[in-house]
C-alpha positions in Angstrom: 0.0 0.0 0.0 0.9 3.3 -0.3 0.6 5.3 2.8 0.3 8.8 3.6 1.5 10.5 7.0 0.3 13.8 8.0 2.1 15.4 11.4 2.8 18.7 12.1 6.2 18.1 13.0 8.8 15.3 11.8 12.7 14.3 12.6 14.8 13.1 14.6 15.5 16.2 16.2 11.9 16.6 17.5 11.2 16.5 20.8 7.9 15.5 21.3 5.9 12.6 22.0 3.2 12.1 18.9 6.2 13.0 16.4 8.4 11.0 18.5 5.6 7.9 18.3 4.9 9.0 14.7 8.3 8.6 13.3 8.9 5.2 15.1 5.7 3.7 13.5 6.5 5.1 9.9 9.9 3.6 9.8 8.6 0.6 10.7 5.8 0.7 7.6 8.1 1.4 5.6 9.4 -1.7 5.5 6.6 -3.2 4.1 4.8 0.0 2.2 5.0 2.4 0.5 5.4 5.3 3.1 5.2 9.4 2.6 5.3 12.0 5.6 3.9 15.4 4.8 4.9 17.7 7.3 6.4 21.3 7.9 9.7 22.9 8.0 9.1 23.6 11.7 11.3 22.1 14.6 9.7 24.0 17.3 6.0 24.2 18.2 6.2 27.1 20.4 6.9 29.2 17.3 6.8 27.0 14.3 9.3 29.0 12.4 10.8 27.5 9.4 14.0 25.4 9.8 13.9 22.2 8.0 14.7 22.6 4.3 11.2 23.2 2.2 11.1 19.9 0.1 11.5 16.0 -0.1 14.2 14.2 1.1 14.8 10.3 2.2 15.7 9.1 5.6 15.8 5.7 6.8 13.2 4.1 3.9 10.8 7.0 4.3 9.8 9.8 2.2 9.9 13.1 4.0 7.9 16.5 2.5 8.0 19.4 4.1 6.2 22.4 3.3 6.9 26.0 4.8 4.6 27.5 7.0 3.0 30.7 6.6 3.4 32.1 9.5 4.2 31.9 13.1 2.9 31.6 16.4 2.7 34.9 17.8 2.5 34.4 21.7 0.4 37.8 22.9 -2.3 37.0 20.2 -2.3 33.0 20.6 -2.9 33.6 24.6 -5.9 36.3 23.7 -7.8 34.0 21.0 -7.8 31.6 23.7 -9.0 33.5 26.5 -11.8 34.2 24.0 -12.4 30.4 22.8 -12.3 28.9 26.0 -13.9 31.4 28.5 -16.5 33.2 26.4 -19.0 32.7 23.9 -17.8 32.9 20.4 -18.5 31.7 16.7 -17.0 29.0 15.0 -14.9 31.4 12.7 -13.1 32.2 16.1 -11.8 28.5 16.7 -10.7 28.6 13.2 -8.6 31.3 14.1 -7.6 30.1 17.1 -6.6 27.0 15.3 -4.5 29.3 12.8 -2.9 31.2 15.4 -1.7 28.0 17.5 0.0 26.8 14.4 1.3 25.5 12.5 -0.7 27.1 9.7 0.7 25.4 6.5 -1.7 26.0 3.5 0.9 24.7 1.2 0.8 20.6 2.7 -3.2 20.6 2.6 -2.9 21.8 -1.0 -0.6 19.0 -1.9 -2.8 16.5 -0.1 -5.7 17.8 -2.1 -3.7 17.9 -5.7 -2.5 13.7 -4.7 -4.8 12.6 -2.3 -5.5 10.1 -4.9 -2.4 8.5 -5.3 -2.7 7.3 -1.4 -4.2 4.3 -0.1 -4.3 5.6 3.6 -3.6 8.9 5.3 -2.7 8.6 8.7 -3.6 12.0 10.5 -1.2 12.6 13.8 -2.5 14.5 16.7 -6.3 15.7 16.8 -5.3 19.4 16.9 -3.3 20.7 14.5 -4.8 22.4 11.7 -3.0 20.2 8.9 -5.5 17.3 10.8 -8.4 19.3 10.8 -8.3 20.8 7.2 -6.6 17.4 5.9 -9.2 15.0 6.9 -12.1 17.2 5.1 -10.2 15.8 1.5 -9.9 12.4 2.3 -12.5 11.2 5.0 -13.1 7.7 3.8 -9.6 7.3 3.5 -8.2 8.8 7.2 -6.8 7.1 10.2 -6.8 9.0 13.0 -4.3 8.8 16.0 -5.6 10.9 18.2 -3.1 11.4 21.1 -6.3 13.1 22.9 -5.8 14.3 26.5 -8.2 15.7 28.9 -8.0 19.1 27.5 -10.0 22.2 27.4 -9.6 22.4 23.5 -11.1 18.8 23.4 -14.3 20.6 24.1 -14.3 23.1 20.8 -16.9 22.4 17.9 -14.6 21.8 15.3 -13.0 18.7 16.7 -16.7 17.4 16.3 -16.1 16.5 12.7 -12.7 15.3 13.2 -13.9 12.9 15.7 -16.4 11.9 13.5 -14.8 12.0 10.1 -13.0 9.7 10.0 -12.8 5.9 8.6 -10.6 4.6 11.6 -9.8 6.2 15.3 -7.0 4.4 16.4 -6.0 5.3 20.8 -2.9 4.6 22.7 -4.7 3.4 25.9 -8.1 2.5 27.2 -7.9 5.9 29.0 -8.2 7.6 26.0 -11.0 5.9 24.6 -13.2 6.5 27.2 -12.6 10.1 27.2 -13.5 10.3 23.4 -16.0 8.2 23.9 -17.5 10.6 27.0 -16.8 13.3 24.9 -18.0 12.7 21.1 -20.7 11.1 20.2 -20.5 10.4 16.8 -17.4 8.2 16.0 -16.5 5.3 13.2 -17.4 2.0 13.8 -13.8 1.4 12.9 -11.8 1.8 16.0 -9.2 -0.1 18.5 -6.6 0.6 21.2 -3.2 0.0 18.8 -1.3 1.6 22.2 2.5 2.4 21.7 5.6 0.0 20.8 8.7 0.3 22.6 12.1 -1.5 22.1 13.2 -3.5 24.3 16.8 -3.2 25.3 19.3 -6.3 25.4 20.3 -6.7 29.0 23.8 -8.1 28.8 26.9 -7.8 30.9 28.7 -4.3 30.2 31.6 -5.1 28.0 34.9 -5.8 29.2 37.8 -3.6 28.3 41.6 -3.1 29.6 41.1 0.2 31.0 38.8 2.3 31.9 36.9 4.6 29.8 37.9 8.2 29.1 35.1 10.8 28.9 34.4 10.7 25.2 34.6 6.9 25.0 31.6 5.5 23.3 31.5 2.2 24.6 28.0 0.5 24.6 26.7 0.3 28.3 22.8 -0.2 27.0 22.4 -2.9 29.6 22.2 -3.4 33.4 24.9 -5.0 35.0 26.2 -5.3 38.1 24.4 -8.5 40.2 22.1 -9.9 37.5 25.0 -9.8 35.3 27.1 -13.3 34.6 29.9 -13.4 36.3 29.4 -10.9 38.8 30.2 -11.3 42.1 28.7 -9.7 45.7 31.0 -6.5 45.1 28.8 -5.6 42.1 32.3 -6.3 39.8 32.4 -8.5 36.4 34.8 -10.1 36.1 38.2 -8.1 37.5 36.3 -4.7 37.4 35.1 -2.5 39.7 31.2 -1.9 40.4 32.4 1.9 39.1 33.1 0.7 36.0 30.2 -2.0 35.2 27.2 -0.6 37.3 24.6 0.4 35.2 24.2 3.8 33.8 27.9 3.9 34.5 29.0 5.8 30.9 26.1 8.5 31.6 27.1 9.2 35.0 30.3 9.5 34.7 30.5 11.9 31.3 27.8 14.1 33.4 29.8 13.9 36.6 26.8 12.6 38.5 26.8 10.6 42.1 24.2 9.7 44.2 20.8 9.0 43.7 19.2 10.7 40.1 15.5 11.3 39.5 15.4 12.0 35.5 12.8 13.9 33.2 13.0 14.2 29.6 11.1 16.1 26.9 10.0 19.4 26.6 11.3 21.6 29.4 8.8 23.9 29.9 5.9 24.7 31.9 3.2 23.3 30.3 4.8 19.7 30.6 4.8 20.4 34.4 8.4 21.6 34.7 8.1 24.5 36.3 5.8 22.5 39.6 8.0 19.3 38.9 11.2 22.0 40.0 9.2 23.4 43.2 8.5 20.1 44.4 12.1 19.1 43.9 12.7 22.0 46.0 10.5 21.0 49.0 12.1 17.2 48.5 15.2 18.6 49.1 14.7 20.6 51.8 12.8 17.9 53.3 16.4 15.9 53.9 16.5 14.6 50.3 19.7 14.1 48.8 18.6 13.1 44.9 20.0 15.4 42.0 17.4 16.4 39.5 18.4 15.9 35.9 16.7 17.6 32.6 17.2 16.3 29.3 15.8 17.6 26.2 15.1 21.3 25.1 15.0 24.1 27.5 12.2 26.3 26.6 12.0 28.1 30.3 14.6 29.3 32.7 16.2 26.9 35.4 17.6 27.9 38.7 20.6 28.1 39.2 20.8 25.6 42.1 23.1 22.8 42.7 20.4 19.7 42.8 19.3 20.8 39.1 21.4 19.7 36.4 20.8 20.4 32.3 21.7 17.1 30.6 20.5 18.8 26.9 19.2 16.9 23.9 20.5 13.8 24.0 20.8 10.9 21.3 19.1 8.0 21.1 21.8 5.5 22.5 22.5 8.4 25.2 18.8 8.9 26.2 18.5 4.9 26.7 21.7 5.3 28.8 20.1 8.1 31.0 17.2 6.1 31.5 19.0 3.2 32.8 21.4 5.5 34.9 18.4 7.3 36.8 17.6 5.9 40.6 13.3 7.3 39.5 12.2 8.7 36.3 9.4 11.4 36.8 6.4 12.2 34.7 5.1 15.4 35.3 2.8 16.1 32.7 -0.9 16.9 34.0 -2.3 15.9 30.4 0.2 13.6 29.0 -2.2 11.2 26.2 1.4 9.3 25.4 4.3 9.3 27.4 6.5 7.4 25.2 9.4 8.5 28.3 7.1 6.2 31.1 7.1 3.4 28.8 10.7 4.0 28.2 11.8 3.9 31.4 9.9 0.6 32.6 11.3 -1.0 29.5 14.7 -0.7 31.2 13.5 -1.4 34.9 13.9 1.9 36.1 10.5 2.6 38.7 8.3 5.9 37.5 6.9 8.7 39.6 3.9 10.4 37.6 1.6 13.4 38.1 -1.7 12.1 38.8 -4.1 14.4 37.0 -2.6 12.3 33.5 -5.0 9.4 33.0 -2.7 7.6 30.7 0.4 7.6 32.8 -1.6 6.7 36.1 -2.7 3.8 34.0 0.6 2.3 33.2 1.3 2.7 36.9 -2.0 0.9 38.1 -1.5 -1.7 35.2 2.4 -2.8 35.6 3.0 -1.7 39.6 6.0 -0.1 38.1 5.7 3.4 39.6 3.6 6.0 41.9 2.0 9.1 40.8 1.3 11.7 43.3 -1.6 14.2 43.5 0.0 17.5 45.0 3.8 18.9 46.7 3.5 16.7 49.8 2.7 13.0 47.8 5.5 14.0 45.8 8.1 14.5 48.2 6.5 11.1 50.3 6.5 9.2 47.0 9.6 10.4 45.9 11.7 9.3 49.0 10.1 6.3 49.5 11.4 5.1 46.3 15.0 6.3 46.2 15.5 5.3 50.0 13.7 1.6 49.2 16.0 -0.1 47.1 14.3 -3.5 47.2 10.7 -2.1 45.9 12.7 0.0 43.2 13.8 -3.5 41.8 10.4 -4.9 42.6 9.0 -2.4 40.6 11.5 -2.4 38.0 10.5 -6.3 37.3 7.1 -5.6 36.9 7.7 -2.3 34.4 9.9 -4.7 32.0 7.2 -7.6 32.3 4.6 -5.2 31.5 6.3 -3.6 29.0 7.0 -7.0 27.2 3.4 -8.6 27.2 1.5 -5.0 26.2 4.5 -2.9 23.8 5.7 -5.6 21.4 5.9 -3.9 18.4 4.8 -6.8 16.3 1.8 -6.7 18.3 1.1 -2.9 17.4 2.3 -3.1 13.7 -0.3 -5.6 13.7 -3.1 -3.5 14.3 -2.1 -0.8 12.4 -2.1 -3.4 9.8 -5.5 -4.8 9.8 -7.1 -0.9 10.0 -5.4 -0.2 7.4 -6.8 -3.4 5.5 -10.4 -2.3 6.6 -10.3 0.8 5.6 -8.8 -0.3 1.7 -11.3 -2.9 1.4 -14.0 -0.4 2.8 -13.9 1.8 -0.6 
């Protein structure tokens, strides 16, 4: 088949959890279809200026076209069409323009989908709000997949995401969560629809590789597995082999090239406020000044100001191989979104058996807490600090818990299992027309 991919954001450079999700399920199609992502040149939603090259290009067996936005987010108007959508009564011309000035407003990608909509078997719409999904689906209804990635949001309630709701041919959710809000929330809906949830690789646990001395700062050796006492031929020191625990203990590499010691409670994503950052960094305040002795590390792009105190540290955007690393390395990863519909970094995390601490007004991460028993989620400051010392002074439930996220991880985030879904919808809807 020949498959069409519509996000408003695309590479590897994105931080972001739909394009993160998005671009891990098109590589994978793409080895058995045809696969095309129509995007923008934007890498960053807060203003969606133009930074990727306007055009088509190839990376790893998918094509990529980006089209130039035609305009960007301007902050003081995007906050006042808000106020107006959400707390007043107003027409449906206003959501459009609220929709135009949250961005990104590309013109030029629903053109092209109009000109070749034909030439596509399925287009796979990413993200419910983005105008390229809203003015997208209105060509090709009989022929759209929707992934959602809906949260419990105030813009879930606007008129216009009736149709997109409803338009559809397939609605496909990444937890049960989610489809009883959309369910609660719109009433008209396909017929066609299914949880396809999220895959996640799984990493290969294996003994950290042996070496004749021990790594300088820049060394790039592959540490992508726990070691220490599950490892063969370790002993009660925590050593393999004739090493030190220093050298082989997992999350070793990351530590050491970030000069970190002691307990670490990670975050990664968008560092900003609306991911919860900015009350995820006062509650890390009252932890510490409660007696505890963790160092809070950020990873990923800094779109807000940090303090300058010594507890926080600013690990940046990291690679792939480096963010699995981190994740393995941290004593507690936290989840502070209040809305998050994905959180590929929860999933991430239990993959590797490191426990999860998650901000309980996000349905979706509370439910791959309840689900695995790999991590708490806290309601306000004081369940975070309780939660948060309970599981880097309790070293015995964090392995508990670690157990229990891989385990979980392997029987619901196979990505066989979720290609597999993806597959048959998109059978359905062929065979439909």
């Amino acid at each position: 088949m020949k498959l069409a991919i519509v996000i408003q954001r695309y590479g590897a450079e994105v931080v972001g959890g739909s394009e993160q999700l998005c671009r891990l399920i098109a590589e994978r199609l793409a080895a058995q279809h045809d696969v095309e992502v129509l995007t923008t040149c934007a890498r960053d939603e807060t203003t969606w200026k133009n930074e990727y090259p306007e055009g088509a290009d190839r990376v790893r067996g998918v094509t990529i076209r980006r089209f130039a936005n035609a305009r960007t987010r301007d902050a003081a108007d995007f906050r006042r069409h808000s106020e107006r959508v959400f707390d007043r009564p107003h027409s449906r011309a206003d959501e459009i323009e609220w929709l135009k000035q949250q961005g990104p407003w590309c013109p030029a990608l629903v053109e092209y989908l109009r000109r070749h909509s034909r030439h596509y078997d399925v287009v796979i719409f990413f993200t419910y709000r983005s105008a390229p999904t809203v003015l997208g689906m209105e060509i090709v209804p009989a022929r759209s997949v929707l992934v959602a990635t809906a949260s419990d949001e105030p813009a879930i309630q606007l008129d216009i995401f009736k149709d997109v709701f409803g338009r559809p041919a397939a609605l496909c959710y990444l937890t049960e969560g989610e489809r009883r809000l959309v369910h609660e929330v719109f009433a008209e809906r396909p017929a066609l629809e299914d949880v396809t949830g999220i895959g996640v690789d799984l990493p290969q646990h294996q003994p950290y590789p042996r070496m004749a001395a021990p790594l300088e700062e820049n060394d790039e050796a592959d540490d992508s597995s726990p070691a220490g006492a599950d490892a063969p031929g370790s002993d009660d020191s925590g050593a393999v082999g004739e090493f030190p625990s220093h050298l082989t203990s997992r999350g070793a590499v990351f530590r050491r090239r970030h000069r970190l010691h002691g307990p670490i409670v990670l975050y990664g994503g968008r560092i900003d406020p609306g991911k919860g950052c900015e009350e995820l960094i006062e509650y890390f305040d009252s932890y510490v000044k409660d007696g505890g002795d963790a160092t809070l590390v950020l990873m990923g792009v800094k779109l807000m100001a940090l303090p300058e105190e010594p507890f926080i540290r600013f690990a940046g955007l990291l690679s792939d191989r480096e963010r699995l690393r981190a994740l393995e390395a941290a004593t507690v990863v936290v989840c502070p979104s209040p809305d998050d519909s994905l959180s590929l970094l929860a999933l991430e995390a239990l993959s590797v058996g490191t426990p999860i601490l998650a901000n309980a007004r996000s349905a979706a991460v509370v439910e791959h807490c309840v689900k695995s028993n790999g991590g708490l989620y806290y309601a306000d400051r004081d369940e975070f600090v309780e939660c948060l010392k309970l599981l880097v002074g309790d070293e015995r439930l964090r392995a508990a818990m670690g157990r229990n996220g891989r385990d979980y991880v392997r029987r619901n985030c196979r990505w066989d299992v979720v290609l597999g879904k993806y597959e048959r919808i998109f059978a359905k809807v062929r065979s439909a027309r």
